[in-house]
C-alpha positions in Angstrom: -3.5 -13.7 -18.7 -6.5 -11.7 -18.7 -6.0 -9.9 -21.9 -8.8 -10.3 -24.7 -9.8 -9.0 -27.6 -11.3 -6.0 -26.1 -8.1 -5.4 -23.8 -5.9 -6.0 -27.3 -7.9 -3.3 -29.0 -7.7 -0.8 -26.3 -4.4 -1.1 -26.4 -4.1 0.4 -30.2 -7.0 3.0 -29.5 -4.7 4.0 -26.9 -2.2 4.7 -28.6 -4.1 7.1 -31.1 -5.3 9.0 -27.9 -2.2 9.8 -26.7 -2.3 12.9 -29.0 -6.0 12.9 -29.0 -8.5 12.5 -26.1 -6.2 11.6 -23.2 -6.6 12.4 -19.8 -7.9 14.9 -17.4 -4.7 17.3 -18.5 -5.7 20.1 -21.2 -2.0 21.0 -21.5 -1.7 20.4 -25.3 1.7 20.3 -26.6 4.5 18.6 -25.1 6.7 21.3 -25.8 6.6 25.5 -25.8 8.7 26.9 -27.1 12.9 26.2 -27.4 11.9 22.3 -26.6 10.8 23.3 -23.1 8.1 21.3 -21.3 4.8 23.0 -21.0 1.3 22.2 -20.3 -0.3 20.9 -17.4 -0.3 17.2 -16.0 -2.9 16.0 -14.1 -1.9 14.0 -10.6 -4.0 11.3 -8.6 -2.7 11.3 -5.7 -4.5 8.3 -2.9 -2.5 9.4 0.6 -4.3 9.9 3.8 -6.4 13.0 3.9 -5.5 15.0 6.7 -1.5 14.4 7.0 0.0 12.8 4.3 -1.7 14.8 1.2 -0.8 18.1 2.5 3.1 17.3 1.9 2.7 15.4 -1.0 0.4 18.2 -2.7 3.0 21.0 -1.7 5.9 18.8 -3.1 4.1 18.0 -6.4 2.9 21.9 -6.8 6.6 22.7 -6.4 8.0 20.9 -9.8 6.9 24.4 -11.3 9.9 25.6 -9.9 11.7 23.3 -12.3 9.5 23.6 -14.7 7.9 27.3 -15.0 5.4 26.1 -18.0 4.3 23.0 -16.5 1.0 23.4 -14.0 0.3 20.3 -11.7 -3.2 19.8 -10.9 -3.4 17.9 -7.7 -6.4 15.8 -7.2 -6.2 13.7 -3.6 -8.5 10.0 -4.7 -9.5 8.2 -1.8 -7.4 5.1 -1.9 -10.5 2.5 -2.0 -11.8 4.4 -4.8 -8.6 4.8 -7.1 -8.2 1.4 -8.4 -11.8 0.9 -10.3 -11.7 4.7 -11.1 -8.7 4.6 -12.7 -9.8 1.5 -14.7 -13.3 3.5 -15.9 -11.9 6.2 -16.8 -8.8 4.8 -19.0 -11.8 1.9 -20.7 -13.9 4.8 -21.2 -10.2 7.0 -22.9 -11.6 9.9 -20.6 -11.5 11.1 -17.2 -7.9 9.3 -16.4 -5.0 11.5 -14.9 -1.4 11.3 -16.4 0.0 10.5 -13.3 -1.1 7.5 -10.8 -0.3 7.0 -7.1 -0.8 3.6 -7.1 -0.8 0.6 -4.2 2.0 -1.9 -6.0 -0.2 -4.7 -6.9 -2.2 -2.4 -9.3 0.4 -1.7 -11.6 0.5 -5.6 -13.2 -3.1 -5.3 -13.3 -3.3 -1.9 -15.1 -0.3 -2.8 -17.5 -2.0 -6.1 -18.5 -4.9 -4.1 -19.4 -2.7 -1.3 -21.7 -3.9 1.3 -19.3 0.1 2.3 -18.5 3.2 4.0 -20.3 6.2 2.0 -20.5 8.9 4.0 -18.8 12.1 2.3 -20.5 14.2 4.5 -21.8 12.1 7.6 -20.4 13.0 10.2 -18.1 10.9 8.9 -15.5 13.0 6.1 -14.7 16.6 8.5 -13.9 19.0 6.5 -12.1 17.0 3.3 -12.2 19.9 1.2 -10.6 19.2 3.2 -7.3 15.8 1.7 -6.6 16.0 -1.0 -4.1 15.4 -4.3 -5.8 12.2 -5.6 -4.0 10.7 -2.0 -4.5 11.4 -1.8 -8.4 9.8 -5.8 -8.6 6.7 -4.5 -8.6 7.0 -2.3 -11.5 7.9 -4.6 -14.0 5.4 -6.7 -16.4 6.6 -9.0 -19.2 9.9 -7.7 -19.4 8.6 -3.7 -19.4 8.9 -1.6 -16.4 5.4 0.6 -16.0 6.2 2.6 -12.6 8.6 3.9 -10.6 8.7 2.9 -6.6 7.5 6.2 -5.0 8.0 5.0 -1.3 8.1 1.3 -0.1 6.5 0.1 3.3 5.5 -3.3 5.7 3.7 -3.8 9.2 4.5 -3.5 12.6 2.6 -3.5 16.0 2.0 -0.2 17.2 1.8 0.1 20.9 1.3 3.0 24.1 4.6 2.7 25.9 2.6 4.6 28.8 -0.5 2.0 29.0 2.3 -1.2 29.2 4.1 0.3 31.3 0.5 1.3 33.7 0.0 -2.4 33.5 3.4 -3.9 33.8 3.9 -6.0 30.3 6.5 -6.3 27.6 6.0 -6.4 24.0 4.9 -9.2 22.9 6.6 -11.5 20.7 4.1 -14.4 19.4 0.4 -14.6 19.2 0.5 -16.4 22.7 2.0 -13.4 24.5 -0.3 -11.3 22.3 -2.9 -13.3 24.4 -1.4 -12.9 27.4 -0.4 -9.5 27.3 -3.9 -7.6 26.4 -5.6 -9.7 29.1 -3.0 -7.9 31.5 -3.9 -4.7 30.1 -7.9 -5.7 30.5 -7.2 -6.4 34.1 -4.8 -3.8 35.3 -5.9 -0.5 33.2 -9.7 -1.6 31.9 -8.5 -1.0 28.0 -8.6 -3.7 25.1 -5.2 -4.8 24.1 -5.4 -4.4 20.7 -7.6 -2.8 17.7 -7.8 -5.3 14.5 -8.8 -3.6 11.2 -11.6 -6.1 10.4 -12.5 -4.3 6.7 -9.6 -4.8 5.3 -7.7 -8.3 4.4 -4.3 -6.2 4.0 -3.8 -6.7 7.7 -4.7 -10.4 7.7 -1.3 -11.3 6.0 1.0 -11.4 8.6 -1.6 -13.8 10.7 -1.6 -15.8 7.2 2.1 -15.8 6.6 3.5 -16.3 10.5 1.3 -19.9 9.9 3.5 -20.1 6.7 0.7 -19.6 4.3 0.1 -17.3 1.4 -2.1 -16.3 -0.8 -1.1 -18.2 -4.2 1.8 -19.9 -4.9 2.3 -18.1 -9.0 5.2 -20.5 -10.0 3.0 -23.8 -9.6 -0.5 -21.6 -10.7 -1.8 -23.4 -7.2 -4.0 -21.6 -4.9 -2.9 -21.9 -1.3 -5.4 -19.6 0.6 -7.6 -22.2 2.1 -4.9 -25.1 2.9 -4.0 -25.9 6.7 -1.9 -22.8 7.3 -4.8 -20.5 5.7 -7.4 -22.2 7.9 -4.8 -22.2 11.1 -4.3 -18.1 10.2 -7.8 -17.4 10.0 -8.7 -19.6 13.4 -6.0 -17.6 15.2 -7.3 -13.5 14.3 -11.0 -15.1 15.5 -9.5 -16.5 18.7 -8.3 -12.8 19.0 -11.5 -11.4 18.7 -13.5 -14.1 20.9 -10.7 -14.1 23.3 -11.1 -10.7 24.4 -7.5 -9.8 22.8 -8.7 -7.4 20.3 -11.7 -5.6 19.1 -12.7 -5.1 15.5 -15.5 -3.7 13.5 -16.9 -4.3 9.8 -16.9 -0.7 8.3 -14.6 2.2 8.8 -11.5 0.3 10.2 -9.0 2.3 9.3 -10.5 5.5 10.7 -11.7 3.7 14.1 -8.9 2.0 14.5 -7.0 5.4 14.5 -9.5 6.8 16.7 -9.3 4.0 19.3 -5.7 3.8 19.7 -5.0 7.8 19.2 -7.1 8.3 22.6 -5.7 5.8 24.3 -9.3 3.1 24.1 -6.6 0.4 23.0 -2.9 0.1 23.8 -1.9 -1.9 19.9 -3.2 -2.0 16.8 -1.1 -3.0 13.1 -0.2 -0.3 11.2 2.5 0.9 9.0 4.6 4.0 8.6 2.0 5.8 6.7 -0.2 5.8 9.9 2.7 7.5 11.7 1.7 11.1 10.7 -1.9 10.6 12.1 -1.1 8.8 14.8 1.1 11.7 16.2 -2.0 13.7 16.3 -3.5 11.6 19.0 -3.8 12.8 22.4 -2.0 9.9 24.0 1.1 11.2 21.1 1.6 14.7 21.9 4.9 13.8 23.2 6.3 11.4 20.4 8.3 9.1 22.3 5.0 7.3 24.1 4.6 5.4 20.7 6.4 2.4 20.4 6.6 0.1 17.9 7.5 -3.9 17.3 7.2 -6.6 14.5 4.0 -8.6 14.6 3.6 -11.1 16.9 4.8 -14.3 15.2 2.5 -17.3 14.5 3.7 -21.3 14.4 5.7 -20.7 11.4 7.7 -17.5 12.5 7.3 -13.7 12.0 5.7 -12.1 8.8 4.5 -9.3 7.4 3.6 -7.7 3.9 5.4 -5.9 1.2 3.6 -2.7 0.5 3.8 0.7 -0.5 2.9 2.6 -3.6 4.3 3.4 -7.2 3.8 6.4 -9.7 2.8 5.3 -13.3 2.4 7.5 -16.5 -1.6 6.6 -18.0 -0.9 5.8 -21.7 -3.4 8.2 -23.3 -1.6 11.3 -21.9 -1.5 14.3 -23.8 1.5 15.2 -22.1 3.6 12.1 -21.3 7.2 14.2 -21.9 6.1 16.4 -18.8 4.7 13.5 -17.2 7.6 11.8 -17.4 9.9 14.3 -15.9 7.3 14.8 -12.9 7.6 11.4 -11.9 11.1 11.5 -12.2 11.0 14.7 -10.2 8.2 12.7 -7.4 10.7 9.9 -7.2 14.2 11.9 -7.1 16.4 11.4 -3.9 15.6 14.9 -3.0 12.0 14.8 -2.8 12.4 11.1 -0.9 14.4 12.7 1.5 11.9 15.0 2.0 9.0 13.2 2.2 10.8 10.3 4.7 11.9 14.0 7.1 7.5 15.5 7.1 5.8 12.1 6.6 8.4 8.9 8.2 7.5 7.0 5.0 10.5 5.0 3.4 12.3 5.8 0.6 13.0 3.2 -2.5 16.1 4.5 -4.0 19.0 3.1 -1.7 21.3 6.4 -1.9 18.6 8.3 0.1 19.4 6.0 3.5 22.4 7.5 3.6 21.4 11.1 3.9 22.0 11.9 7.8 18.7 12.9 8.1 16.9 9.7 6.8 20.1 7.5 8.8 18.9 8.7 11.9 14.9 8.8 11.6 13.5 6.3 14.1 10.7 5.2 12.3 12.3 4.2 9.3 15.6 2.4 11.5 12.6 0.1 12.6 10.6 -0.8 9.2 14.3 -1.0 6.8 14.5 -4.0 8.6 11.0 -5.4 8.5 10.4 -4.6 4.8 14.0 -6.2 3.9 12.6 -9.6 5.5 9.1 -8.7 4.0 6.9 -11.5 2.3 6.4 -10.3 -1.7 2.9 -10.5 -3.5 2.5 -12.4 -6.9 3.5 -9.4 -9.3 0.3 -11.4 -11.4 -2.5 -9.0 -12.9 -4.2 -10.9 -10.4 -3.2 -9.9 -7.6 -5.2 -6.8 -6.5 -8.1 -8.5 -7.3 -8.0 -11.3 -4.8 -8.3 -8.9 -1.9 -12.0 -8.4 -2.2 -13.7 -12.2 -2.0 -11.2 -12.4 1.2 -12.0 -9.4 2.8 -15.8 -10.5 2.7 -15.0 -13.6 4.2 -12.4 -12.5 6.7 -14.7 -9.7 7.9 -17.4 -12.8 8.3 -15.0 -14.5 10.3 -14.3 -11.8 12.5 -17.8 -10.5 13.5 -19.3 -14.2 13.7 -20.8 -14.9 10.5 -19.1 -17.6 9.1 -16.4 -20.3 10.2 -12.7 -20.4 9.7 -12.5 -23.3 8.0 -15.4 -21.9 6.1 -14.3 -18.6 4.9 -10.6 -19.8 3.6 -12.8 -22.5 1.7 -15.2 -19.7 -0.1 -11.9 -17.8 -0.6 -10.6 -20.5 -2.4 -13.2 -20.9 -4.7 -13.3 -17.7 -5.5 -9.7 -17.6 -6.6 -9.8 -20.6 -8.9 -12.9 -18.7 -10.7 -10.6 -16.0 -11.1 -7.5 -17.2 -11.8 -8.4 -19.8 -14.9 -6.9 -23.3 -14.9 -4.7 -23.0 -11.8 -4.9 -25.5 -9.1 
């Protein structure tokens, strides 16, 4: 564990400040008057600008119509930013909301740290049976739940049913016909095959676990990065790149990966479903069914792709944590799922919602149930957020020609045995 003797005391001055200096929120009391909630709770929300915040900030402004007294203020954090805000602001016992959207490997990290609420016995965790098990997995530390699963997602190759067509190829099912494919779409239409996010290691996992790698292996405290599958993974997304499969970049990924594949520059990139709203506003996607989409292209070990998606957590020096509560069991009820799955195709985590007629029959999430259910877990460790950022450098090294395979897994490694003290 990470936890110290600065952590241990934070802990306790949280505590103090959850009547005292809290959060952003200046709602005061709990409770007006009767026993019913009041105040004002604060929400960070990190969806995509542009698509995704729109619906979740009309959704979240909406609790007031359960709530008349209680006032959400929506503030939309850019997703890279969030983590180490978060973390300043709750070390420094000012500044935090009292409501996180957080990626799931944050919320070990921020519980090991005493930043979080436990929820158990809370209104925020309503109908807890409901959540589908590998969604609820993350929020959990040493025996405490600290979120609730807001929405649960994986990976899948997105792809321009038009452009394959144009060239007269099938969706490729391995890394070899990944090959083969995009060089067919060089030759016949003049367009790259595929865009790969080179700025962000998220989207080297499937490469890592089709070669039957993994991160770390928590059970035996070994890190596995940089053995033979690790270098074989990180070999295979160069070969992409030098092959003439795929393009890729060092900065802005996300965005000009988007770009490139919206306007038809590329015919695949990786994405998930929370790409899906953007990607519809692409010229190539004014008419909907010309986006197709397939699991990644399997490696020597098989098909695999990441466990994502985000959950809400309550910050421990609230002022308000009986209203925060209840908004997060509002943000995670089956109604607001529904809703959210119908404007944005993101999945839901409670398993009653996949039976509503309207999620039962949406495309999008018919394709990734399936995909997340066979989807590769993290290490629910603190950890575990943290080991993105010495890969990332390495694996964007990789890509644009700066450093070796073999070379990158091994600085990777190294890394990760700094960090994680005393494991293999």
């Amino acid at each position: 564990m990470r936890r110290g003797i600065a952590a241990t005391a934070l802990v306790a001055t949280l505590a103090l400040a959850a009547t005292a200096c809290g959060g952003d929120s200046d709602g005061g009391q709990t409770k007006g008057k009767g026993g019913e909630l009041a105040g004002e709770v604060t929400w960070w929300d990190t969806s995509t600008v542009g698509s995704e915040d729109k619906v979740f900030k009309k959704i979240a402004e909406d609790f007031k119509k359960k709530h008349p007294k209680v006032t959400v203020k929506y503030v939309n954090v850019p997703f890279g930013d969030a983590q180490n805000k978060f973390k300043n602001a709750a070390q420094a016992g000012t500044g935090a909301p009292d409501v996180i959207r957080a990626e799931v490997a944050w919320t070990p990290d921020f519980a090991d740290l005493g930043y979080l609420a436990p929820l158990d016995g809370t209104a925020a965790l309503k109908n807890q049976d409901d959540f589908l098990k590998q969604a609820a997995a993350s929020t959990k530390y040493k025996d405490k739940t600290y979120a609730v699963p807001q929405v649960i997602d994986s990976m899948g190759v997105f792809y321009n049913k038009k452009m394959f067509k144009a060239a007269g190829v099938e969706v490729p099912k391995t890394i070899d016909e990944l090959k083969t494919v995009s060089k067919k779409i060089k030759e016949k239409t003049g367009k790259t095959g595929m865009y790969l996010r080179g700025d962000d290691a998220y989207w080297f996992l499937s490469f890592l676990y089709g070669e039957g790698g993994d991160l770390v292996d928590a059970e035996s405290k070994t890190v596995t990065v940089d053995n033979a599958a690790g270098v074989k993974a990180m070999n295979v997304v160069k070969d992409l790149v030098t092959s003439g499969a795929a393009k890729t970049d060092a900065t802005d990924g996300f965005d000009n990966m988007q770009k490139a594949f919206k306007s038809g520059e590329v015919a695949m990139m990786i994405n998930g479903p929370w790409a899906i709203a953007d990607t519809y506003s692409g010229d190539q996607f004014t008419d909907k069914a010309n986006l197709g989409i397939a699991p990644v292209p399997a490696g020597s070990a098989g098909q695999g792709a990441p466990q994502g998606g985000h959950n809400l957590a309550v910050y421990a020096g609230s002022k308000n944590l009986d209203a925060s509560y209840a908004f997060v069991e509002y943000m995670s009820s089956p109604e607001v799922q529904a809703q959210v799955t119908k404007d944005l195709n993101l999945l839901p985590t409670r398993t009653s919602v996949y039976g509503q007629p309207d999620v039962a029959k949406n495309e999008i999430v018919g394709f990734f149930k399936p995909v997340v259910e066979k989807a590769v877990e993290r290490p629910w460790i603190p950890e575990t957020g943290s080991l993105f950022a010495p890969l990332v450098t390495e694996y964007t090294k990789v890509l644009t020609g700066q450093t070796a395979p073999e070379a990158g897994v091994k600085t990777t490694g190294e890394s990760y045995r700094k960090l994680l003290k005393g494991w293999k």
